[in-house]
C-alpha angles and dihedrals in degrees: 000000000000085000119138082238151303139183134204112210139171114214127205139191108183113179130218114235122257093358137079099248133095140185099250117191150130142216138201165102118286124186132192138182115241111194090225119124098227100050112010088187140055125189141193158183103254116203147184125180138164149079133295125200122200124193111178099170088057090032090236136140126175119193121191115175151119142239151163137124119246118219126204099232097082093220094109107294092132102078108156121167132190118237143203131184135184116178113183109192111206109182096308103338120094112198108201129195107184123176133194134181120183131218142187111011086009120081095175127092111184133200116214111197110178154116129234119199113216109211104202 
C-alpha cells in the first residue's frame, strides 16, 4: 500500500498455574511510509514479551517486559525499550509508577508518577 502506515499483530496472556502471574506478549508486522524516493516504505517485525503479576486481594500488579519492531533499513527503525510497571489500587484510585529505558535506535528512559481514578 501508499498508505502513512499499518501493522497486523497477535496478542497473548498465558497464566501460570496456581499463581497470579502470565506470560503476557505480542507478535507482528508492522509497516510504515518513508517519504524517500528509493524506497518510500520500511517495514518491520513488531514484538512484546514478558510477565505480568496480579495481585487482586492487595490490589497490586507488577509488569516487567520489553518491546519494540525492527525495521530492515539500518537508520534507526529498531527502537526496543525495556518497561516496568507497578500499579497500587486503593477504593477507586489506582497510583502508578511506570519506568522505561530504551535501547538500541531510542536514547530516551522515562519515570511516570501518577494516579487514575476508576468511576464504576
Amino acid at each position: 500500500t501508499d498508505g502513512p502506515g499499518y501493522w497486523i499483530d497477535l496478542g497473548w496472556g498465558l497464566p501460570f498455574k496456581g499463581t497470579g502471574g502470565k506470560w503476557v506478549g505480542t507478535a507482528g508486522f508492522y509497516v510504515w511510509q518513508t517519504n524517500e524516493d528509493a524506497l518510500r516504505q520500511n517495514d518491520a517485525f513488531l514484538f512484546a514479551n514478558g510477565i505480568e503479576w496480579n495481585w487482586p486481594a492487595n490490589g497490586v500488579m507488577l509488569q516487567a517486559y520489553a518491546a519494540g519492531y525492527l525495521g530492515y533499513k539500518e537508520n534507526g527503525d529498531k527502537p526496543v525499550l525495556l518497561r516496568a510497571n507497578f500499579e497500587k489500587k486503593i477504593k477507586k484510585t489506582v497510583f502508578l509508577l511506570h519506568l522505561q529505558h530504551g535501547l538500541n535506535d531510542f536514547d530516551y528512559s522515562t519515570v511516570e508518577l501518577g494516579t487514575r481514578f476508576v468511576f464504576r
